[in-house]
C-alpha positions as CSV (number, residue, x, y, z in Angstrom):
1,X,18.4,-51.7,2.7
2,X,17.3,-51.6,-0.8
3,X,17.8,-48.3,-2.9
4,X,14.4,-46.1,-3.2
5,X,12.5,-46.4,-6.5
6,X,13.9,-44.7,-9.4
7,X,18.1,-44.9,-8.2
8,X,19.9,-47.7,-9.0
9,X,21.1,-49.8,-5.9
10,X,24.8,-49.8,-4.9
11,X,27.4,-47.3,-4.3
12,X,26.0,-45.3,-7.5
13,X,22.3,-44.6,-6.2
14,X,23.7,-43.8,-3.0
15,X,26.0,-41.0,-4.5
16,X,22.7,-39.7,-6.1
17,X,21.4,-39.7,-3.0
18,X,23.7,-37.7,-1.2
19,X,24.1,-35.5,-3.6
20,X,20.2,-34.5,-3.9
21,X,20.2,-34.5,-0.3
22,X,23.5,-32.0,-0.7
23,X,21.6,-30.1,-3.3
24,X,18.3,-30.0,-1.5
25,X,20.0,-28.4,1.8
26,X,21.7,-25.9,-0.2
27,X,19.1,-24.6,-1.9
28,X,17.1,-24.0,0.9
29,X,19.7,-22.1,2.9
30,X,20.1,-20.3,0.2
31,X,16.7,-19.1,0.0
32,X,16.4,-18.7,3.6
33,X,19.0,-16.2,3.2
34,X,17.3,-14.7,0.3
35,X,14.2,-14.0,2.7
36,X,16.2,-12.6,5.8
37,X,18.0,-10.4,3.2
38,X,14.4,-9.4,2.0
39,X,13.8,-8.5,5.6
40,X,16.7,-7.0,7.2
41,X,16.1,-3.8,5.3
42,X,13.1,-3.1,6.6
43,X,14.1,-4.1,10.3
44,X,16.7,-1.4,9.5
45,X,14.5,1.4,8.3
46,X,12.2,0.4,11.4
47,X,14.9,0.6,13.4
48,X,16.4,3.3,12.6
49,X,13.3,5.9,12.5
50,X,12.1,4.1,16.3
51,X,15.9,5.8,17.3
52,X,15.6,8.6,15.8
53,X,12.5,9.5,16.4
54,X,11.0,8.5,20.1
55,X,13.0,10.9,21.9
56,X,11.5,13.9,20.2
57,X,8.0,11.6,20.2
58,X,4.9,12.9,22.6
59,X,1.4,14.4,23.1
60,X,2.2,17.6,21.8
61,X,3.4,16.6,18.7
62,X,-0.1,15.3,16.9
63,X,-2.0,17.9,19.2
64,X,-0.7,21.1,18.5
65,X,0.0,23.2,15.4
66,X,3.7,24.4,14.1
67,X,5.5,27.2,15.5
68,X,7.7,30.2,13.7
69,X,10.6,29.0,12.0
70,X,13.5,28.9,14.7
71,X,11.4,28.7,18.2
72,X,11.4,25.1,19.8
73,X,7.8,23.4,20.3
74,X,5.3,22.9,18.0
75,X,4.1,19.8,16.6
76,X,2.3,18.4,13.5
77,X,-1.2,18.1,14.1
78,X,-2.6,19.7,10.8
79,X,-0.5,17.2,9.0
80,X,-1.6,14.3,11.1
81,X,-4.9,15.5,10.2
82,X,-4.3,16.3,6.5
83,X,-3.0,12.8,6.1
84,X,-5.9,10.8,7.7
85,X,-8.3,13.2,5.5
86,X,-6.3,12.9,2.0
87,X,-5.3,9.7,2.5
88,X,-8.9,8.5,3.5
89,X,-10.3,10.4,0.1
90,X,-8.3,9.1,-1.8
91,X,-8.8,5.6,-0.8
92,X,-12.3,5.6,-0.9
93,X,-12.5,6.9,-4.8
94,X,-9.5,4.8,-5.8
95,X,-10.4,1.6,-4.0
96,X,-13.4,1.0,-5.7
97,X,-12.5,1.7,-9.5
98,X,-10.0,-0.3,-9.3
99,X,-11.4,-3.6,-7.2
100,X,-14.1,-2.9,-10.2
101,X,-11.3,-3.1,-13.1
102,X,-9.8,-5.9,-11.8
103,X,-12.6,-7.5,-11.7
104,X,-13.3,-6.7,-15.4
105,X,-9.9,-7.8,-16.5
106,X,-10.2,-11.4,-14.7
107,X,-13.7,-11.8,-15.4
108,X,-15.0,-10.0,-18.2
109,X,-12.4,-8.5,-20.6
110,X,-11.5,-11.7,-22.3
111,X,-7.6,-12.7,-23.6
112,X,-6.4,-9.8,-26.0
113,X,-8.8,-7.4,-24.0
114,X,-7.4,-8.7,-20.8
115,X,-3.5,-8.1,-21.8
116,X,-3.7,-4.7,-23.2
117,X,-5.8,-3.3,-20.4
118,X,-3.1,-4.6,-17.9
119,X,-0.2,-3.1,-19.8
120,X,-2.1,-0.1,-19.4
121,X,-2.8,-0.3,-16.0
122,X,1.1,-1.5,-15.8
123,X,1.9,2.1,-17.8
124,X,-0.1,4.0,-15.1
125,X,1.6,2.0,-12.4
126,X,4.8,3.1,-13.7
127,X,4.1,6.9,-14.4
128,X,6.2,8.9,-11.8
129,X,3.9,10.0,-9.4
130,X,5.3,14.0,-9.4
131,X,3.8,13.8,-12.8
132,X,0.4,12.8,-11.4
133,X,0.8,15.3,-9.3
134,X,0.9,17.9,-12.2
135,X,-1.9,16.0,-14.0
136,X,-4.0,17.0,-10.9
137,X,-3.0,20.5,-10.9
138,X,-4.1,20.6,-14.4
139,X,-7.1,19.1,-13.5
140,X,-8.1,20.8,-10.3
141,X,-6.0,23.9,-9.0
142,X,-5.5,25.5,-12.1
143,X,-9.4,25.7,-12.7
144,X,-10.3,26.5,-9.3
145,X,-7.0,28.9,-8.5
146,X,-6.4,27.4,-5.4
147,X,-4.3,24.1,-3.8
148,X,-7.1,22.0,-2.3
149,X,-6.8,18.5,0.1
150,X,-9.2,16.8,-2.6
151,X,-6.3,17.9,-5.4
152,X,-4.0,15.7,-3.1
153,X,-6.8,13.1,-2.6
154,X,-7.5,12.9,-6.0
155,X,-4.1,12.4,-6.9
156,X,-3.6,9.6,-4.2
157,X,-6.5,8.3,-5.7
158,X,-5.1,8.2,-9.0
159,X,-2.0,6.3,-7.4
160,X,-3.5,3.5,-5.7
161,X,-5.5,3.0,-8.8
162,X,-3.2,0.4,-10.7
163,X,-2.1,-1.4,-7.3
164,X,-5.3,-2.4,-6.4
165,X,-6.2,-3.2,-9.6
166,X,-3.6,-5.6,-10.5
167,X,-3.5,-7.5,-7.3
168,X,-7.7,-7.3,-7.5
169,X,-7.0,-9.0,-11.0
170,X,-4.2,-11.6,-9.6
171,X,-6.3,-12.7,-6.5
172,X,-9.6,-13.6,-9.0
173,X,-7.0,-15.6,-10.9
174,X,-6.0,-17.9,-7.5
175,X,-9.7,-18.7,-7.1
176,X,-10.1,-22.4,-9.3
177,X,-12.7,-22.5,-11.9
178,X,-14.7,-25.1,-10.4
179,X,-15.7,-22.2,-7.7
180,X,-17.1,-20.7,-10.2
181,X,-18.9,-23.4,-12.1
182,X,-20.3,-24.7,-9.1
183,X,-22.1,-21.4,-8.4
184,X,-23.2,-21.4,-12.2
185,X,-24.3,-25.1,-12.2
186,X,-26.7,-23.7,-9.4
187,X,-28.3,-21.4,-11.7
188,X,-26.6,-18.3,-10.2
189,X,-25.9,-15.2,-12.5
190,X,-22.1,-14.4,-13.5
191,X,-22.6,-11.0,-11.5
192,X,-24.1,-12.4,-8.3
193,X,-21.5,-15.4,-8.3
194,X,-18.7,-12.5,-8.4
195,X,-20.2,-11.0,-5.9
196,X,-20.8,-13.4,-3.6
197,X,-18.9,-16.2,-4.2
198,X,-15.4,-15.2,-5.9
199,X,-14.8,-12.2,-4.2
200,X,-15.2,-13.1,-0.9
201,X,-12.6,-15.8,-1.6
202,X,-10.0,-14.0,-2.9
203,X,-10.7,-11.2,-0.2
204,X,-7.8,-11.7,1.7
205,X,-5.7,-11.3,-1.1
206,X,-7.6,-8.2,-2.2
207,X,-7.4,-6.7,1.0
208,X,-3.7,-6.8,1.4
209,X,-3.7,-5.2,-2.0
210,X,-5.6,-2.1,-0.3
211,X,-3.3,-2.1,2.1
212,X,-0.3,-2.3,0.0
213,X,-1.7,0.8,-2.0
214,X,-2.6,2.9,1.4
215,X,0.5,2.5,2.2
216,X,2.0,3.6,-0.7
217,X,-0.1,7.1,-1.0
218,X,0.1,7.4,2.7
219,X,4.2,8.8,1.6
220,X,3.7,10.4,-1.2
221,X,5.3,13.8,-1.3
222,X,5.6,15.1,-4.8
223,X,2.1,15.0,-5.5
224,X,0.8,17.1,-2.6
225,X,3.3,19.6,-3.0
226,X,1.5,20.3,-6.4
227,X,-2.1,19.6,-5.2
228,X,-2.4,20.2,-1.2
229,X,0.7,22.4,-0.9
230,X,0.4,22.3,2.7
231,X,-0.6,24.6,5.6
232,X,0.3,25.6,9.0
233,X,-3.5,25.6,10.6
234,X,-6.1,22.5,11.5
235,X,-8.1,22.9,7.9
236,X,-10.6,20.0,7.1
237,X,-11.6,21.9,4.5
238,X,-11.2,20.2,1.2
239,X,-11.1,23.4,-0.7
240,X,-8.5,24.9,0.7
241,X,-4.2,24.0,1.2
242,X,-4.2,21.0,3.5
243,X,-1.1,19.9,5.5
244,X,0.7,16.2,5.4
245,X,3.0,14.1,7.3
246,X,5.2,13.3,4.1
247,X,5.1,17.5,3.7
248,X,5.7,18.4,6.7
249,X,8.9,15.7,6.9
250,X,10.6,17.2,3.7
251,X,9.5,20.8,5.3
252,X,11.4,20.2,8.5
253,X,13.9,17.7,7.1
254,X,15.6,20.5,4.3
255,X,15.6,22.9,7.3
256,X,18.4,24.0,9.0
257,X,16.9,23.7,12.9
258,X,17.7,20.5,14.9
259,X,14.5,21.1,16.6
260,X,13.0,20.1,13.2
261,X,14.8,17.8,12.4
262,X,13.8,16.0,15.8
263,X,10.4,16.7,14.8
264,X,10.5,15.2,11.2
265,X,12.0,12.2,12.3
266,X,9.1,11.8,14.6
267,X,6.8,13.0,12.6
268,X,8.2,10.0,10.2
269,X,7.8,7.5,13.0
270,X,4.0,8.9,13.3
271,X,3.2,8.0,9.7
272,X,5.0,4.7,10.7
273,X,2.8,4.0,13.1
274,X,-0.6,4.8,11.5
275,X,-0.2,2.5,8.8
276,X,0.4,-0.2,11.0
277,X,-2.8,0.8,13.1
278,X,-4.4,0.7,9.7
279,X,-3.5,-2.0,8.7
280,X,-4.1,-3.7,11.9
281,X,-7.5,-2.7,12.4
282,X,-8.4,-3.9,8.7
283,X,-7.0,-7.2,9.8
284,X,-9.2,-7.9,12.9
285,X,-12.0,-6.6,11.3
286,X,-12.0,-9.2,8.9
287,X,-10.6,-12.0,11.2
288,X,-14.1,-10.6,13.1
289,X,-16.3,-11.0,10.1
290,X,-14.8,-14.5,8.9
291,X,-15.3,-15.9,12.5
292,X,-19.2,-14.4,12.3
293,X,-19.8,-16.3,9.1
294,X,-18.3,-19.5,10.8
């Protein structure tokens, strides 16, 4: 059997040939183990808060409000609905500016324009987000002397800001330039061809970016303890102290009860669980839409 092109034949190229072979199969075990390290943490954590927190896991819990410190019962239904509310704000006024700025940095902004704009979005990106939350009450409670849900959805908003953003900007780099030219060469203009040719096919890419960044906000505690401070009641008022999961888990978690300590860890497994219906429903929705256009 002759040696393949580029080795020489004989007991030389076959020695090459084992030993690529050799190299070839360690490599990839070792980045199979690289990826089942990358995901044995987060079996862990899922793990670990399912334990935890399904015993102390039922009806009452999202449906009714808290109870005195240091009487058993209760639940976390203000926060549940604090969360949905903040974290739904703050999506909808950070998810457009940035899908827009990313779109301005791939598209628009030009080299030098391009690379400052993402080191600044970078900067933001890597601000702590406890000092966002003082930027907001700067911005908001201090002038209206009062913690407000739209303080805490404005600092979420804020957060998910530069994740969308840069992932926006990154997806519009994987679509190929001849997408683009194609749509030009048809006489289309720049902004319609964004529109409705690039975006829709990097919007898979996009989308898990919004996700990414609802996730993120969707735990963020140091903000809201500046902005929403929490509260005890059902409010859906955005002018007043709104309640949230990640609140109400440090509340009950520093406590000295076990009852709340049952109750944060399944008021943790609750925010658990409502990113993945999130994120879940986004997913069919556009596995829906992509089969419509089909």
């Amino acid at each position: 059997m002759s040696a393949p092109a580029g080795f020489p034949a004989g007991p030389i190229g076959g020695r090459n040939i084992r030993r690529r072979r050799a190299t070839d199969r360690l490599m990839r075990g070792l980045l199979g183990l690289a990826a089942l390290l990358a995901i044995v943490p987060l079996v862990l954590v899922l793990a670990f808060v399912l334990i935890q927190g399904l015993p102390a896991l039922n009806l009452a819990l999202i449906t009714q409000s808290p109870v005195p410190a240091g009487f058993p019962g209760g639940g976390v239904a203000p926060a549940v609905v604090g969360t949905l509310i903040m974290v739904g704000l703050g999506t909808l006024i950070g998810t457009p500016v940035a899908v827009l700025a990313g779109i301005y940095i791939r598209e628009y902004a030009g080299g030098r324009g391009a690379t400052a704009i993402r080191f600044l979005v970078d900067v933001l990106a890597g601000v702590p987000t406890i000092t966002i939350g003082l930027f907001a009450y700067g911005l908001i409670v201090v002038p209206s002397g009062s913690f407000s849900g739209l303080a805490g959805a404005v600092a979420l908003a804020i957060i998910i800001v530069p994740i969308v953003a840069r992932i926006t900007d990154e997806m519009l780099g994987l679509v190929p330039g001849s997408v683009r030219e194609a749509a030009y060469a048809l006489g289309i203009p720049p902004w319609r061809a964004i529109v409705r040719v690039v975006l829709p096919a990097a919007g898979a890419g996009i989308v898990t970016g919004i996700l990414l960044g609802v996730a993120r906000i969707a735990g963020e505690t140091a903000p809201l303890i500046f902005t929403a401070l929490g509260n005890d009641t059902v409010s859906t008022s955005l002018g007043e102290p709104m309640d949230a999961l990640p609140l109400r888990i440090w509340v009950y978690a520093s406590g000295p009860y076990d009852s709340w300590h049952a109750q944060a860890w399944a008021a943790s497994l609750v925010l658990v669980l409502l990113v993945l219906a999130f994120s879940l429903l986004t997913r069919f929705i556009l596995r829906r839409r992509a089969r419509s256009r089909m």
